[in-house]
VEXTORRO-140488 format. One line per field, with one value per residue (C-alpha): x, y, z. Coordinates in Angstrom, 3 decimals. Last residue first. Example, Ala and Ser with C-alpha at 12.3 -4.5 7.8 and 13.67 -1.06 7.14 Angstrom:
BEGIN
xx = (13.670:12.300)
yy = (-1.060:-4.500)
zz = (7.140:7.800)
***
This chain:
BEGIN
xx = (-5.405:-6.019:-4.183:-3.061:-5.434:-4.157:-1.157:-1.310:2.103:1.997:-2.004:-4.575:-5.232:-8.616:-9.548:-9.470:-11.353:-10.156:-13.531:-13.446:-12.039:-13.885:-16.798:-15.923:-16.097:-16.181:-18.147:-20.762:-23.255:-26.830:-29.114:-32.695:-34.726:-38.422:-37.481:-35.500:-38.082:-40.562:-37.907:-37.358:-41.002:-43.530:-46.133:-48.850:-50.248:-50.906:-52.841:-55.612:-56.471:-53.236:-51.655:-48.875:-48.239:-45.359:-42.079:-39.497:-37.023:-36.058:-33.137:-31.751:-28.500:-25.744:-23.737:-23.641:-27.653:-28.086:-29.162:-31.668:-33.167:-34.133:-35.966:-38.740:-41.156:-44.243:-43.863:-47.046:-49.095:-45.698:-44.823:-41.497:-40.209:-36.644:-36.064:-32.941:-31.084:-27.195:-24.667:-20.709:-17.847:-18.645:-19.275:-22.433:-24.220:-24.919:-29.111:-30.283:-34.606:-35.474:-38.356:-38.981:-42.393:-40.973:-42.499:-39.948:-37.552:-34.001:-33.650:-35.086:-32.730:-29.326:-30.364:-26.774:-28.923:-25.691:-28.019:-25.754:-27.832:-25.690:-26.120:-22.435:-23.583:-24.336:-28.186:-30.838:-33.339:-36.358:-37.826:-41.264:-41.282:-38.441:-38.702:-35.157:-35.735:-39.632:-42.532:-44.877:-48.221:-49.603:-52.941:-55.012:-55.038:-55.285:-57.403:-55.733:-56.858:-55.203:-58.329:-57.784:-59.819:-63.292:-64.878:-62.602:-64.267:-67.575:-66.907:-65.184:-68.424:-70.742:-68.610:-69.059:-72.664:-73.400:-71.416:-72.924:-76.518:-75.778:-79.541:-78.178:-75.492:-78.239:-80.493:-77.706:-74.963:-75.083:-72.451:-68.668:-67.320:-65.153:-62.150:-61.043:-58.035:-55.723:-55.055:-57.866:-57.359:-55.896)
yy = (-35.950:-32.507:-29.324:-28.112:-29.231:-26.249:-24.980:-22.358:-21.984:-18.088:-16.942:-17.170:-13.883:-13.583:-15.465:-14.323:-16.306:-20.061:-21.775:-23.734:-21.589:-18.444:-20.166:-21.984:-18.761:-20.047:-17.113:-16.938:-13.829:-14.697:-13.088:-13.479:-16.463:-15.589:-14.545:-17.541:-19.957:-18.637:-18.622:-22.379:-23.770:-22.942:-25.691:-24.369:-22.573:-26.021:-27.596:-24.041:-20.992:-20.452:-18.504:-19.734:-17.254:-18.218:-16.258:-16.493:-18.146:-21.932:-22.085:-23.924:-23.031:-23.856:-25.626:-28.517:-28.921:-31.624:-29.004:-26.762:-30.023:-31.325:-27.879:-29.732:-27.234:-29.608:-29.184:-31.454:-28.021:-26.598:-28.653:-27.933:-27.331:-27.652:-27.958:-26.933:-27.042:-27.011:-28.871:-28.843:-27.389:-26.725:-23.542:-22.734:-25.044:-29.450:-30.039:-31.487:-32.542:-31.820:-32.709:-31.974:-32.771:-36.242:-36.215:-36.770:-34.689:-36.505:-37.727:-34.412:-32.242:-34.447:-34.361:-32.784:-30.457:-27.855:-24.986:-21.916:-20.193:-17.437:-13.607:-12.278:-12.449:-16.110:-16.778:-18.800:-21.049:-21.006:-23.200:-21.923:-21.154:-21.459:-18.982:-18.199:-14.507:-15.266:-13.987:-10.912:-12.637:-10.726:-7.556:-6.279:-9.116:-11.598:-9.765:-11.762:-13.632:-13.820:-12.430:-11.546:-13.827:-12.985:-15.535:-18.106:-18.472:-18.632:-21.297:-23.860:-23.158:-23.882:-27.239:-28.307:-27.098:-29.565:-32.372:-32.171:-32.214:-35.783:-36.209:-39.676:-38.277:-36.637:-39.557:-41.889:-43.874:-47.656:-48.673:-48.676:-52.753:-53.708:-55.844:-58.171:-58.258:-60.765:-64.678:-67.348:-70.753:-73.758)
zz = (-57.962:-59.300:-57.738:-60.618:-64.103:-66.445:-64.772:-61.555:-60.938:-61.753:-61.008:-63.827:-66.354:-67.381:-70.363:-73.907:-76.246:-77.232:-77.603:-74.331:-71.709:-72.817:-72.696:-69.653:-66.911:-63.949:-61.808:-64.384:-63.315:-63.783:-66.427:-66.587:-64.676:-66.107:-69.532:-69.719:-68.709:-71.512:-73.924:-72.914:-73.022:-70.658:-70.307:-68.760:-71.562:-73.181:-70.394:-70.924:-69.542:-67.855:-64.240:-62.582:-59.460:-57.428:-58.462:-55.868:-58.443:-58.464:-60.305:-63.469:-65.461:-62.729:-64.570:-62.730:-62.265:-59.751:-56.800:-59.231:-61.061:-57.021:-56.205:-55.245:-57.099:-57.029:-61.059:-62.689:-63.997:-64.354:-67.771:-67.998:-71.686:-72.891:-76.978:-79.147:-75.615:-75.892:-77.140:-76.580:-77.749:-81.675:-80.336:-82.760:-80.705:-81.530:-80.425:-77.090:-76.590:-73.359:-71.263:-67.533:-65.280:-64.831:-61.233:-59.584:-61.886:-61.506:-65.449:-66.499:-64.277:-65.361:-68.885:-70.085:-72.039:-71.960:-69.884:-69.404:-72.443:-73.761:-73.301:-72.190:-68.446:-68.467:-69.522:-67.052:-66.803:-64.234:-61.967:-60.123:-56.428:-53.402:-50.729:-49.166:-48.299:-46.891:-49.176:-48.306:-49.366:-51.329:-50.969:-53.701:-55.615:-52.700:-50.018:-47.453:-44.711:-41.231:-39.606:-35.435:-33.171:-32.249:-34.535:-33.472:-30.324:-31.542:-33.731:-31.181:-28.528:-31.606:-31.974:-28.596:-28.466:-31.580:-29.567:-26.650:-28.448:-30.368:-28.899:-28.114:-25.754:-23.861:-23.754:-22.386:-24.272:-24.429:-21.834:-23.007:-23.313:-20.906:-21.364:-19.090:-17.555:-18.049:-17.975:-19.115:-17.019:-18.892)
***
C-alpha cells in the first residue's frame, strides 16, 4: 500500500550567524532599548498607593449592626464554602437566647485569595470584603486575625431587616395594615 501525504521536512542545520545565537542577543537588546524610553508605571510604594477602583475587593471583614451586636450567627456557611479552608469558627449560645453567635472566628489571611465566596453565601450579611489590601505580620500567628481583629477592620453596617428586635420582643417599627407575620409566603 503506497504512503499518502506530504512529507515532512526537517529545518536545515542553522548557519554561522544563527549559531553565534547573535540574532537573538540584538533582538532582545532592540526589546530593552525600547522600553527604556517609555513612560515608568512604578510606584514609590510608601510614599505613593495605588489609587484603588470603586468595586475593589481586598481582605474579609466582620461586621456589627448599628446598635453594636455581631451580625455573624456562626451558621458555618463561609467556613464550609472557603476554597481554601482559610475560615474557622467555633459557635457558642448569646445572651438572646435566640440564636448563637461566634465565641471563636479567625481567618488565617496568609491562605485568603480573597474570592469573595464567604461575602455572597453569608445570609446575614456579617462578612465583606473591604478595600483594605495591605496585610502586614512578622510571624504565621500575626496573620491570623481573630474576630476583634475582623471587627475593627469592617465597623458598623446599617441592618436594613432588623431581627433583633424581631426575635427578642423589642420594639419594632411599625409594619403596614394587612401586612401579617409571613404575608406574601407560598
Amino acid at each position: 500500500m503506497p504512503l499518502t501525504g506530504k512529507r515532512l521536512e526537517r529545518p536545515g542545520r542553522p548557519g554561522l550567524l544563527a549559531a553565534t545565537y547573535l540574532p537573538s542577543i540584538l533582538k532582545g537588546m532592540w526589546i530593552t532599548l525600547r522600553h527604556i524610553f517609555r513612560p515608568k508605571v512604578t510606584l514609590q510604594y510608601p510614599e505613593e498607593t495605588w489609587t484603588l477602583p470603586e468595586n475593589y475587593r481586598g481582605l474579609p471583614a466582620l461586621v456589627r449592626d448599628d446598635e453594636g451586636r455581631v451580625k455573624c450567627v456562626a451558621c458555618f456557611l463561609c467556613e464550609y464554602v472557603c476554597p481554601p479552608k482559610a475560615i474557622r469558627i467555633e459557635a457558642q449560645e448569646i445572651e438572646t437566647g435566640v440564636e448563637k453567635g461566634p465565641k471563636i472566628f479567625d481567618i488565617n489571611m496568609l491562605r485568603c485569595i480573597m474570592c469573595g465566596y464567604c461575602e455572597e453565601v453569608c445570609p446575614e450579611q456579617a462578612i465583606f470584603l473591604t478595600p483594605e489590601y495591605r496585610t502586614v505580620g512578622l510571624s504565621r500567628e500575626e496573620m491570623i486575625f481573630p474576630k476583634e481583629r475582623l471587627l475593627e477592620m469592617g465597623g458598623v453596617r446599617k441592618d436594613p431587616i432588623k431581627k433583633w428586635s424581631r426575635l427578642t420582643g423589642e420594639a419594632a417599627e411599625p409594619r403596614p395594615v394587612g401586612a401579617a407575620a409571613g404575608a406574601g409566603r407560598r
